[in-house]
N, CA, C and O atoms as a Tripos MOL2 file, in Angstrom:
@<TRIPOS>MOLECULE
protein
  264   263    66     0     0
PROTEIN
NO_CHARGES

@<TRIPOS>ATOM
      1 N         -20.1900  -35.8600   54.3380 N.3       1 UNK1
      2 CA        -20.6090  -36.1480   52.9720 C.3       1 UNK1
      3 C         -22.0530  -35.7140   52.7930 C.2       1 UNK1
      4 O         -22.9330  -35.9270   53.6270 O.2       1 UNK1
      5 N         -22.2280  -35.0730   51.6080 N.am      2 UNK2
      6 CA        -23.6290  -34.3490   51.3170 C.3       2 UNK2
      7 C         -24.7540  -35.7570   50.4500 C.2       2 UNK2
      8 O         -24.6700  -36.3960   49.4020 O.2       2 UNK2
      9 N         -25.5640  -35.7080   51.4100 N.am      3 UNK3
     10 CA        -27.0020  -36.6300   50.6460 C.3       3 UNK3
     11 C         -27.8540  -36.1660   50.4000 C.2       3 UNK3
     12 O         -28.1010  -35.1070   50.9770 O.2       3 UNK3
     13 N         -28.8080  -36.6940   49.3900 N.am      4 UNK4
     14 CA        -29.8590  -35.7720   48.5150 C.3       4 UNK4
     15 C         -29.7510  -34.1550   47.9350 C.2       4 UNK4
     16 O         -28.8700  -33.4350   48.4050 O.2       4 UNK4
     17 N         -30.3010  -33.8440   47.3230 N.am      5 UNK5
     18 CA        -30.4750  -32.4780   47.1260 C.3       5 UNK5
     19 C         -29.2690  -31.3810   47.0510 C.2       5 UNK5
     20 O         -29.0270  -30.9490   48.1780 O.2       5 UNK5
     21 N         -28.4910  -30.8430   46.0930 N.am      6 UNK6
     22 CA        -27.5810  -30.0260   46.0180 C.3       6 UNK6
     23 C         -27.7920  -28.8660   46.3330 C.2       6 UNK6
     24 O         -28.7670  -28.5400   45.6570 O.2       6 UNK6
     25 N         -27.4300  -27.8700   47.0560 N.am      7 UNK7
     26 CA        -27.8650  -26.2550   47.3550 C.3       7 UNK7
     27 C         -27.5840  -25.6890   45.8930 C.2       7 UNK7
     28 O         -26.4500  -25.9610   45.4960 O.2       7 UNK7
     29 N         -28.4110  -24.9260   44.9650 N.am      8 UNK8
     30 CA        -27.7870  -24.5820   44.2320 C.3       8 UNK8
     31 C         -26.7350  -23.1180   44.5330 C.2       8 UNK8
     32 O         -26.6230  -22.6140   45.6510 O.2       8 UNK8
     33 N         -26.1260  -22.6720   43.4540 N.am      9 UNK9
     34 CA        -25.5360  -21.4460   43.7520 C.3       9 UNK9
     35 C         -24.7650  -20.9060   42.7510 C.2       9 UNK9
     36 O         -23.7030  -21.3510   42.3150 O.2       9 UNK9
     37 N         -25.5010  -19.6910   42.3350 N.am     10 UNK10
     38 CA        -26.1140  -19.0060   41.0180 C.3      10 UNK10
     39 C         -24.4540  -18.3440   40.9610 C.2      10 UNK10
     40 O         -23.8180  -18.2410   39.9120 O.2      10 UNK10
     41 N         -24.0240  -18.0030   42.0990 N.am     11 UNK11
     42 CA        -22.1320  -17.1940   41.8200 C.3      11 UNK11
     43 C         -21.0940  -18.1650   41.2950 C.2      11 UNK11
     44 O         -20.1970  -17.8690   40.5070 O.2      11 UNK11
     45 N         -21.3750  -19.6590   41.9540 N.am     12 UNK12
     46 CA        -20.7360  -20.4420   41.5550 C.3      12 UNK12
     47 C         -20.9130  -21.0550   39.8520 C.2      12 UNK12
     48 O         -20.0420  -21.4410   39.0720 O.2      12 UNK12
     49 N         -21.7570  -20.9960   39.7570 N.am     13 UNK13
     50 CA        -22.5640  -21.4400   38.2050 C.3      13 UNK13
     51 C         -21.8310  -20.6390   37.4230 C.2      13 UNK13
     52 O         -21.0570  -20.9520   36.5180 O.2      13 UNK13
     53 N         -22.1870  -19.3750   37.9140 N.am     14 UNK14
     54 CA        -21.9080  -18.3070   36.4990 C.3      14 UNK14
     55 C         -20.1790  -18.2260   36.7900 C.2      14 UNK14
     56 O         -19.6590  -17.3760   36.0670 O.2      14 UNK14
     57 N         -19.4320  -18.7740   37.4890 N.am     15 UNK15
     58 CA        -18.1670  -18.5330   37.3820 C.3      15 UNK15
     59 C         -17.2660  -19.9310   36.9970 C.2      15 UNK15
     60 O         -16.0440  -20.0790   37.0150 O.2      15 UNK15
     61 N         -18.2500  -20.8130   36.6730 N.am     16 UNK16
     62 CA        -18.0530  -22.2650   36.1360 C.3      16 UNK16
     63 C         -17.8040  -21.9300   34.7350 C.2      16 UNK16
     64 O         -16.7360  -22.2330   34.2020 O.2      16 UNK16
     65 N         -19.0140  -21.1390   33.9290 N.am     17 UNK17
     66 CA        -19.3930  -20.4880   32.9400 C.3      17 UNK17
     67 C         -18.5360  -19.8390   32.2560 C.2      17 UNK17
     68 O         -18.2630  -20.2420   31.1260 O.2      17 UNK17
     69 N         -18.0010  -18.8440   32.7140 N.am     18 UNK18
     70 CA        -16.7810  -17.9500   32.7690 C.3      18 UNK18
     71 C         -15.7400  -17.7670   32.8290 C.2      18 UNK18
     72 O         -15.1110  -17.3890   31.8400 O.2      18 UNK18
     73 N         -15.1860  -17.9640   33.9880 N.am     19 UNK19
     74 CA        -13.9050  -17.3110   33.9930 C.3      19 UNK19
     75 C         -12.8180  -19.1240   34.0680 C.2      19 UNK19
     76 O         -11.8170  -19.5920   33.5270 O.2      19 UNK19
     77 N         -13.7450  -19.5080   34.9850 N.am     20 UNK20
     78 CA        -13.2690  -21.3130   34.9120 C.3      20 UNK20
     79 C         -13.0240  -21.9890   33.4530 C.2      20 UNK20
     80 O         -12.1850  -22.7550   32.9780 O.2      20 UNK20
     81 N         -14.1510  -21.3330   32.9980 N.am     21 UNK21
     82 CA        -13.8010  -22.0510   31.1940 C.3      21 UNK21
     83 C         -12.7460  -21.3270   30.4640 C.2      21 UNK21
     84 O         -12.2740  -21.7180   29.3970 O.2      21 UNK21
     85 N         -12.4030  -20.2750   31.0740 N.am     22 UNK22
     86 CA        -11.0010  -19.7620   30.1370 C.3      22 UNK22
     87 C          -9.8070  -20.1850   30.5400 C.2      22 UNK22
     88 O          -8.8810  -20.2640   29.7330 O.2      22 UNK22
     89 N          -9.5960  -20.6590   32.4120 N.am     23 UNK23
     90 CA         -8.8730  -21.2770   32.6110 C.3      23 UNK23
     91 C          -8.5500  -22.6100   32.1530 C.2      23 UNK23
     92 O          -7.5140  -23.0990   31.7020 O.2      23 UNK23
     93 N          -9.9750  -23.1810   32.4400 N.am     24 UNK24
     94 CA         -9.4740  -24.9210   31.6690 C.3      24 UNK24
     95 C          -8.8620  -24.9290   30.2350 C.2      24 UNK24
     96 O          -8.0250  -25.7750   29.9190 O.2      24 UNK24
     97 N          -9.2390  -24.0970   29.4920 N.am     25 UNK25
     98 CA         -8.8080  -23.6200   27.7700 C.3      25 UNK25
     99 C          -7.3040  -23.6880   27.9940 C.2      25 UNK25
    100 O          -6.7180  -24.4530   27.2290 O.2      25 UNK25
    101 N          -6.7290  -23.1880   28.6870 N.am     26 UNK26
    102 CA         -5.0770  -22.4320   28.9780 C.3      26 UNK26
    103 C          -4.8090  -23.8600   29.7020 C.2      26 UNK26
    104 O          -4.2480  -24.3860   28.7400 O.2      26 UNK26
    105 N          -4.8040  -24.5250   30.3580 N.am     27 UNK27
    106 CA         -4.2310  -24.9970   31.0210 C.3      27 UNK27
    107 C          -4.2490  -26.3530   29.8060 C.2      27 UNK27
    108 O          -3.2130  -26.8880   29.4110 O.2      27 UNK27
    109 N          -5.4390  -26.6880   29.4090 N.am     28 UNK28
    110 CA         -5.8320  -28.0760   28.6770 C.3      28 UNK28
    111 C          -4.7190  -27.5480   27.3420 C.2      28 UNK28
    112 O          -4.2810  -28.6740   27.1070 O.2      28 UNK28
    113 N          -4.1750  -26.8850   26.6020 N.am     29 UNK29
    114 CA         -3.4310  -26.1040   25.7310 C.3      29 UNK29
    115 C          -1.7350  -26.5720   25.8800 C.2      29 UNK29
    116 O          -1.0420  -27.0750   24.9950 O.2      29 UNK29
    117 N          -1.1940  -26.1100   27.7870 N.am     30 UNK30
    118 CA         -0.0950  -26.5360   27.8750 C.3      30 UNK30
    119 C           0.0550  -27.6020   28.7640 C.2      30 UNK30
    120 O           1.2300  -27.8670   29.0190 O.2      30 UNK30
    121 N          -0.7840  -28.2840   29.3050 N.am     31 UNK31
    122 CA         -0.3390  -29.5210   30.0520 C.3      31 UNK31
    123 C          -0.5030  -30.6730   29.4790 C.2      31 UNK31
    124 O          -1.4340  -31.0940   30.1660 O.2      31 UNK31
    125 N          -0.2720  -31.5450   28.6790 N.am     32 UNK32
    126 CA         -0.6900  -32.7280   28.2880 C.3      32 UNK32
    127 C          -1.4070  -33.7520   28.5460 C.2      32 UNK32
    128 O          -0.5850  -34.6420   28.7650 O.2      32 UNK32
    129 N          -2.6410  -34.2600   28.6760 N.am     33 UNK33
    130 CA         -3.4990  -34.8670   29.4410 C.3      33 UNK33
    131 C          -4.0300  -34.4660   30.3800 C.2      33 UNK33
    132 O          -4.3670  -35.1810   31.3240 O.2      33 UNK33
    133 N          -4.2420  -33.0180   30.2910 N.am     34 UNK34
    134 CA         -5.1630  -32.4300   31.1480 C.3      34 UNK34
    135 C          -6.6450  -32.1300   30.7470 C.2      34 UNK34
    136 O          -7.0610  -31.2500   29.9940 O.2      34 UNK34
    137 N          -7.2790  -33.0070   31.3850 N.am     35 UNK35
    138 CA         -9.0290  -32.7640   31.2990 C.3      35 UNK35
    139 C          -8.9660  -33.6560   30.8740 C.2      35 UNK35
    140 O         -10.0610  -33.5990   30.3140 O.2      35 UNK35
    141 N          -8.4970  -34.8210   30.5280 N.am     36 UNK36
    142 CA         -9.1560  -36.2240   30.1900 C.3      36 UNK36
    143 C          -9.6150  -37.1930   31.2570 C.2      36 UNK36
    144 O          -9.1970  -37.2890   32.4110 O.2      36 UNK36
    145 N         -10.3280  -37.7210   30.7950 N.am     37 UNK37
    146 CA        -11.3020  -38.6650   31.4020 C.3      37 UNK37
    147 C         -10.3520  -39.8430   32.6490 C.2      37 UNK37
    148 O          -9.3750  -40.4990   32.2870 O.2      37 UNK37
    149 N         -10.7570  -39.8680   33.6790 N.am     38 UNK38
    150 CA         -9.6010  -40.4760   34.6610 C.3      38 UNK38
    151 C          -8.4720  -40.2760   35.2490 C.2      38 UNK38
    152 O          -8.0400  -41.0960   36.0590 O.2      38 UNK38
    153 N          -7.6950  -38.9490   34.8800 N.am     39 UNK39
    154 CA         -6.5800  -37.8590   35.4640 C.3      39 UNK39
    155 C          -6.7020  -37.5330   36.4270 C.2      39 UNK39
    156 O          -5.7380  -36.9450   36.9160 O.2      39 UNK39
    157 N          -7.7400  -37.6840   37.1350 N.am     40 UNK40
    158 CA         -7.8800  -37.2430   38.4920 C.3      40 UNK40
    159 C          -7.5220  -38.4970   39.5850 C.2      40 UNK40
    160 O          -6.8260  -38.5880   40.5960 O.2      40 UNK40
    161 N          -8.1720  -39.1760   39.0030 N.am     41 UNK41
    162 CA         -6.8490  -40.3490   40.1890 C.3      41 UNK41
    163 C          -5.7650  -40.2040   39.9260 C.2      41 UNK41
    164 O          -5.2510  -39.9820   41.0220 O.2      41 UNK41
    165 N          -4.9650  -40.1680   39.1600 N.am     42 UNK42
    166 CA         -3.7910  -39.9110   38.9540 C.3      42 UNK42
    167 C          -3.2360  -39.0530   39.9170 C.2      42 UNK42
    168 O          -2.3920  -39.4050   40.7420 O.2      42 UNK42
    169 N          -3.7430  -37.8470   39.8030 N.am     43 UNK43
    170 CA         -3.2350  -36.2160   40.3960 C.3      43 UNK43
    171 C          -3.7290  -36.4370   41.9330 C.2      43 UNK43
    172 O          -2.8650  -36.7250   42.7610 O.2      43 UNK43
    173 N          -4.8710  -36.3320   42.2800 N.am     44 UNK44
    174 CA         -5.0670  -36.4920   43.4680 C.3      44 UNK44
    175 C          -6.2430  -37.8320   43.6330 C.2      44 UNK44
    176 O          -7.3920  -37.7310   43.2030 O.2      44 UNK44
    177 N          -5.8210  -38.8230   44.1910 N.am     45 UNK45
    178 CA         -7.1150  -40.4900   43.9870 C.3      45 UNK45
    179 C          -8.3230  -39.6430   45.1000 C.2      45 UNK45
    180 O          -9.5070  -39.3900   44.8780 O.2      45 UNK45
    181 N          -7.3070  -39.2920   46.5870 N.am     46 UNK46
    182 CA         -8.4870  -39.4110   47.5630 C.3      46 UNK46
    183 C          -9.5430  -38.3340   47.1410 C.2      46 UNK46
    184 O         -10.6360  -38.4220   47.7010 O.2      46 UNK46
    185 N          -9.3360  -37.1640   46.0810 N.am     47 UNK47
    186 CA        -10.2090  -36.2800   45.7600 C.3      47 UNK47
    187 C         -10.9930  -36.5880   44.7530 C.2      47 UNK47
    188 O         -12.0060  -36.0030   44.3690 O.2      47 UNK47
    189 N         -10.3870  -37.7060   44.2630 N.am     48 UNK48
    190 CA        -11.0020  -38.0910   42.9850 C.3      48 UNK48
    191 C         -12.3360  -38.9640   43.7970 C.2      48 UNK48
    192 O         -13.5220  -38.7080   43.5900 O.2      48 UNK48
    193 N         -11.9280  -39.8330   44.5700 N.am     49 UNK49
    194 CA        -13.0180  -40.7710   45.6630 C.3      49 UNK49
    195 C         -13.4760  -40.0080   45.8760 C.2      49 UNK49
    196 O         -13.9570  -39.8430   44.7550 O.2      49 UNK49
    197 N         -13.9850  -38.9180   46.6300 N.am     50 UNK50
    198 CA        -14.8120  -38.3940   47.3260 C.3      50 UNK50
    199 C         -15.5450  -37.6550   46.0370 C.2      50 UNK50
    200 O         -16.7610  -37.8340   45.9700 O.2      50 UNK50
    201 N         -15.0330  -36.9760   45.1770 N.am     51 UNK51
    202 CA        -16.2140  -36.7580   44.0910 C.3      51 UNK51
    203 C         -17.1750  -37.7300   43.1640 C.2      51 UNK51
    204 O         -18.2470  -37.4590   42.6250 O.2      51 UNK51
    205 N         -16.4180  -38.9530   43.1680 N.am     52 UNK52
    206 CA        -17.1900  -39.8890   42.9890 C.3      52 UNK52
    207 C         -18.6180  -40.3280   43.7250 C.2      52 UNK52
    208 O         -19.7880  -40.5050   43.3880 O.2      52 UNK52
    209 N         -17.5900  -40.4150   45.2670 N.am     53 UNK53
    210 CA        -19.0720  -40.9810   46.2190 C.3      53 UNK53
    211 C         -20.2280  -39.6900   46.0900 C.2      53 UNK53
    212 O         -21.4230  -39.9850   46.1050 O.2      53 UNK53
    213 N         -19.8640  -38.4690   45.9840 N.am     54 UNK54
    214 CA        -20.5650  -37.1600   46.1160 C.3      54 UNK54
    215 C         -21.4960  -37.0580   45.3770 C.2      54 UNK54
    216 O         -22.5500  -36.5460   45.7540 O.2      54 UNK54
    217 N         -21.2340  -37.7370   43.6030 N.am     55 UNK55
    218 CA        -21.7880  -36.9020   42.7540 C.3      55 UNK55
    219 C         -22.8430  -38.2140   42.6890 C.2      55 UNK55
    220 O         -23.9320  -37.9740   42.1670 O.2      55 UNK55
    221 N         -22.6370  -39.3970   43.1130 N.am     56 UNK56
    222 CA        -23.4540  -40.7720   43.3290 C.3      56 UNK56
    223 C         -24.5390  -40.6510   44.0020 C.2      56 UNK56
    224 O         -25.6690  -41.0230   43.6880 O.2      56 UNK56
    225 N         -24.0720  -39.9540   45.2400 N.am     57 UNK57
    226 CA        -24.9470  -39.9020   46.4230 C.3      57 UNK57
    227 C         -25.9520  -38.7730   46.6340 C.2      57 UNK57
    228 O         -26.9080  -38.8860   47.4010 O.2      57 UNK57
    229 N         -25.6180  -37.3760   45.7180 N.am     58 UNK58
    230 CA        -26.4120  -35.9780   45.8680 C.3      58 UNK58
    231 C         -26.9420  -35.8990   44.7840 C.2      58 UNK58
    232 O         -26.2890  -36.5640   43.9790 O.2      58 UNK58
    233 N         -27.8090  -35.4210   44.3220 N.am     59 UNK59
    234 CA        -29.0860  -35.3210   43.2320 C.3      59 UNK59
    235 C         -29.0370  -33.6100   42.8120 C.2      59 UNK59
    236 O         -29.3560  -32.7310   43.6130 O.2      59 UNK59
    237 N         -28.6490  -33.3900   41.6290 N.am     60 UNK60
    238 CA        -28.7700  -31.4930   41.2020 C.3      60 UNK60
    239 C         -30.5640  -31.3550   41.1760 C.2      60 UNK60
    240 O         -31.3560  -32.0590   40.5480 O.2      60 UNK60
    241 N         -30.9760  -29.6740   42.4980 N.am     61 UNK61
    242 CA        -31.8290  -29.4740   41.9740 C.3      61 UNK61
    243 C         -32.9960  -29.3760   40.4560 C.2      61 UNK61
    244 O         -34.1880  -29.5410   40.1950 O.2      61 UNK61
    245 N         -31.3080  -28.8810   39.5580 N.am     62 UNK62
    246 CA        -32.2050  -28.6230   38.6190 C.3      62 UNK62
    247 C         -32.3130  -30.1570   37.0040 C.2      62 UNK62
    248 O         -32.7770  -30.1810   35.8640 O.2      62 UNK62
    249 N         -31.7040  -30.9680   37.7520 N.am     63 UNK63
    250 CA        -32.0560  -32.1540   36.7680 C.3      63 UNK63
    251 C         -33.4480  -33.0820   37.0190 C.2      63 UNK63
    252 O         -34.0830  -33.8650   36.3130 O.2      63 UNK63
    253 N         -33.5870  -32.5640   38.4400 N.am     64 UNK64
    254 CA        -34.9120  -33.5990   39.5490 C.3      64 UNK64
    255 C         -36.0030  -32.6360   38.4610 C.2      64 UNK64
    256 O         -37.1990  -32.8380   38.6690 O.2      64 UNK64
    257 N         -35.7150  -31.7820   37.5150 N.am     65 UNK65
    258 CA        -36.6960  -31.0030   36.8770 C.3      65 UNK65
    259 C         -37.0740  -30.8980   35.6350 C.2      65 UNK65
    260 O         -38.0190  -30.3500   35.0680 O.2      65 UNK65
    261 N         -35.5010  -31.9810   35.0600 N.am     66 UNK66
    262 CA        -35.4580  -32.2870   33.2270 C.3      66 UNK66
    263 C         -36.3990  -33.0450   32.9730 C.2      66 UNK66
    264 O         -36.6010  -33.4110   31.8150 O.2      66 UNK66
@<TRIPOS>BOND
     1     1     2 1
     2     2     3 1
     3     3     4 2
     4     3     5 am
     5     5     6 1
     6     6     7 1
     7     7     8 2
     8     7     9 am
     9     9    10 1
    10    10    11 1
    11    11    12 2
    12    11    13 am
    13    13    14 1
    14    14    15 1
    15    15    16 2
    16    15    17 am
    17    17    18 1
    18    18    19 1
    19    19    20 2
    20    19    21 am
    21    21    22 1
    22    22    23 1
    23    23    24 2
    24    23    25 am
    25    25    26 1
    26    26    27 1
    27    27    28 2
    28    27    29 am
    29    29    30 1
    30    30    31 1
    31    31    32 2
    32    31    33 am
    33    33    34 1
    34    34    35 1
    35    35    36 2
    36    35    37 am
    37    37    38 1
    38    38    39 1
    39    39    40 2
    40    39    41 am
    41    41    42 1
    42    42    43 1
    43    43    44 2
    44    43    45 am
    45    45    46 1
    46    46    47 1
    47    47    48 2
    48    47    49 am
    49    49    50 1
    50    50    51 1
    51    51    52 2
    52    51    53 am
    53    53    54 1
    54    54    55 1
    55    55    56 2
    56    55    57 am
    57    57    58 1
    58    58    59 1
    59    59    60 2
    60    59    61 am
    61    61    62 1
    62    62    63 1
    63    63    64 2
    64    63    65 am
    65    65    66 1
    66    66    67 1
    67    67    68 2
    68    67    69 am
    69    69    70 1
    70    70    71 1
    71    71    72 2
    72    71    73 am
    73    73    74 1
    74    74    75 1
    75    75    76 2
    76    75    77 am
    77    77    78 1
    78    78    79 1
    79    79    80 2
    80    79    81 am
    81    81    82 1
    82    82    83 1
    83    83    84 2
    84    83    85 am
    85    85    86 1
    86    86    87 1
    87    87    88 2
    88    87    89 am
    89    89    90 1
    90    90    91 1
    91    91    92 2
    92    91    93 am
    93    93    94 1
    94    94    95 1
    95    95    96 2
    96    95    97 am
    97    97    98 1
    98    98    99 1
    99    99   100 2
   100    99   101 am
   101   101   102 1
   102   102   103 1
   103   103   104 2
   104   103   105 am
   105   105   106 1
   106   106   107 1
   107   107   108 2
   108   107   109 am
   109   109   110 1
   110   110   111 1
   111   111   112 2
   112   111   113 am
   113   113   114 1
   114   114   115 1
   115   115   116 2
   116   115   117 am
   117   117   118 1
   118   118   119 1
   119   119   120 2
   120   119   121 am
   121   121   122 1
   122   122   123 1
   123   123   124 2
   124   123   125 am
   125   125   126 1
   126   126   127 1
   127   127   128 2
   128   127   129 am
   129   129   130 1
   130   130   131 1
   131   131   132 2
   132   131   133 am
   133   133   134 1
   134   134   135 1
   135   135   136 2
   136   135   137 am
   137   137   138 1
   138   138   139 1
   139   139   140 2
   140   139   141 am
   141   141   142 1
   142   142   143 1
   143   143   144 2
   144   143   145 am
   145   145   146 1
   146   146   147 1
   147   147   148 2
   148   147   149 am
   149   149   150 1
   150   150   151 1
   151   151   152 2
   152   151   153 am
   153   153   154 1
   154   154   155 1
   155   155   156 2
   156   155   157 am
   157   157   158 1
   158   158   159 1
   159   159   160 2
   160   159   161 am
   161   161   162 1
   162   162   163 1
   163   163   164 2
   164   163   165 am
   165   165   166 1
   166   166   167 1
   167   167   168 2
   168   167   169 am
   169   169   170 1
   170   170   171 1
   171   171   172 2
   172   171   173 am
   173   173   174 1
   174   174   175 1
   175   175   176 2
   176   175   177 am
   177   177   178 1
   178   178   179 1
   179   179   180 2
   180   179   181 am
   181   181   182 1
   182   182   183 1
   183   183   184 2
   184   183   185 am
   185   185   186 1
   186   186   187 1
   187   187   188 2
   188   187   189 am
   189   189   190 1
   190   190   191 1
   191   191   192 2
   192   191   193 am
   193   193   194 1
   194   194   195 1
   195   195   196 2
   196   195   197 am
   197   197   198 1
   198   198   199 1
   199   199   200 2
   200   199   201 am
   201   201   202 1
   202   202   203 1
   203   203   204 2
   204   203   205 am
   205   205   206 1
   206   206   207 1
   207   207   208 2
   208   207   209 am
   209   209   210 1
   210   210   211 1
   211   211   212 2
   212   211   213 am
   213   213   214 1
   214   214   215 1
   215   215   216 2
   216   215   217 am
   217   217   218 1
   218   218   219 1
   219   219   220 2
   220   219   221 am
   221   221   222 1
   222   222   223 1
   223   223   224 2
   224   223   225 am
   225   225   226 1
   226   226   227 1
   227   227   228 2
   228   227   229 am
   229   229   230 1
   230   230   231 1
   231   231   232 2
   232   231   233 am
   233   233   234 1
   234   234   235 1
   235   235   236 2
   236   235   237 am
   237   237   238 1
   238   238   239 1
   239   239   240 2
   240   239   241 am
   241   241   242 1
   242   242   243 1
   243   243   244 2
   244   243   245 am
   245   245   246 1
   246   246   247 1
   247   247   248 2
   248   247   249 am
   249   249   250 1
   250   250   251 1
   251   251   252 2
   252   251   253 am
   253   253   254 1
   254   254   255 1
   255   255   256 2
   256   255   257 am
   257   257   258 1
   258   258   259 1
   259   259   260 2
   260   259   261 am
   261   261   262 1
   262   262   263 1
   263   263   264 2
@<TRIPOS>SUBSTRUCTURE
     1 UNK1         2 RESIDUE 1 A UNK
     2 UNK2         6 RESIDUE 1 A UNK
     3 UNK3        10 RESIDUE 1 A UNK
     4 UNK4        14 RESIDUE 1 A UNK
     5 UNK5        18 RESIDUE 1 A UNK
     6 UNK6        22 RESIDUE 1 A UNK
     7 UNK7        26 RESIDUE 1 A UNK
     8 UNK8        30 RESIDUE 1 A UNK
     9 UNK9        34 RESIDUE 1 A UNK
    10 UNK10       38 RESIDUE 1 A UNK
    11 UNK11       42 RESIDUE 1 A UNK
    12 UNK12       46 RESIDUE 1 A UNK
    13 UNK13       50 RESIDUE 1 A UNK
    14 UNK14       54 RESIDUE 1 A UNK
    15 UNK15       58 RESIDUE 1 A UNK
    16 UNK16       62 RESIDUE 1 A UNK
    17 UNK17       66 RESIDUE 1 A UNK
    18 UNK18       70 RESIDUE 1 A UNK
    19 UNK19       74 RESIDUE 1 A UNK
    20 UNK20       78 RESIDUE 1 A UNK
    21 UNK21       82 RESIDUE 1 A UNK
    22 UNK22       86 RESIDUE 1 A UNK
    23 UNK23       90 RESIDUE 1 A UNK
    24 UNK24       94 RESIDUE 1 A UNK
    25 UNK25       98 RESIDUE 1 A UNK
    26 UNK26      102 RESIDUE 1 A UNK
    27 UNK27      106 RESIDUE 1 A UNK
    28 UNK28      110 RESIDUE 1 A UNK
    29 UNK29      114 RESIDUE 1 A UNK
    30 UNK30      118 RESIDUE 1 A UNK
    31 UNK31      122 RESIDUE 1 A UNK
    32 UNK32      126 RESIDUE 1 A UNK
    33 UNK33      130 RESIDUE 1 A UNK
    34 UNK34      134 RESIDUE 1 A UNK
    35 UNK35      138 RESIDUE 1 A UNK
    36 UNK36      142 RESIDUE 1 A UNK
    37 UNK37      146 RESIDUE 1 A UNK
    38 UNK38      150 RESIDUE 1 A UNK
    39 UNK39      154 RESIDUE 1 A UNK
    40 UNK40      158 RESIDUE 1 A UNK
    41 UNK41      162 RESIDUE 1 A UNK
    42 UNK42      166 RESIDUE 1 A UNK
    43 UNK43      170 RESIDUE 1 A UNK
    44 UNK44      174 RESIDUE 1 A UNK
    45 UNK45      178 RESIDUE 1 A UNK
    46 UNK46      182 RESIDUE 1 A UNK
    47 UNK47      186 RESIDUE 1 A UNK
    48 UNK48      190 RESIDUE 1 A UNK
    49 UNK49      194 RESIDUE 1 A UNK
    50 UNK50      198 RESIDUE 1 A UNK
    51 UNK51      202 RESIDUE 1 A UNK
    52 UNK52      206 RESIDUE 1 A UNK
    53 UNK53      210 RESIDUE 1 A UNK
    54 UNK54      214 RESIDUE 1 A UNK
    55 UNK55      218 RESIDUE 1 A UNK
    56 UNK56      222 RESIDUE 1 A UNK
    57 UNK57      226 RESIDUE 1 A UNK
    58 UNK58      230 RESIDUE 1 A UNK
    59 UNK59      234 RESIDUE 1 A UNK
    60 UNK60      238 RESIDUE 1 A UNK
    61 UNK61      242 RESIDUE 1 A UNK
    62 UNK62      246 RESIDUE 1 A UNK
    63 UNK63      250 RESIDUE 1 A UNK
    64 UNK64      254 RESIDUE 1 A UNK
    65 UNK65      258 RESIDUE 1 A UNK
    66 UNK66      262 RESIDUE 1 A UNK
């Protein structure tokens, strides 16, 4: 499990940006309750836990800067 400080990573960003947002569009379109708030326990819990503890426990470079 990752503590403090996130590595950033500028390929991953810009493909969050991109090509990820045209997927979530298509998918949120034909699956019903997809991308709402708490679906992820549902679909997978133990992945859903560990992004929880993750996003609790690691700090984004670039907010330590807002």
């Amino acid at each position: 499990m990752k503590y403090g400080i996130r590595t950033p990573s500028l390929k991953k960003s810009l493909s969050a940006r991109t090509a990820g947002r045209a997927k979530r569009a298509v998918k949120k379109a034909f699956i019903p309750g997809y991308g709402r708030k708490g679906m992820g326990w549902l679909t997978n819990p133990r992945k859903a836990a560990y992004n929880k503890i993750y996003h609790k426990t690691s700090v984004s470079l670039f907010k330590m800067f807002k």
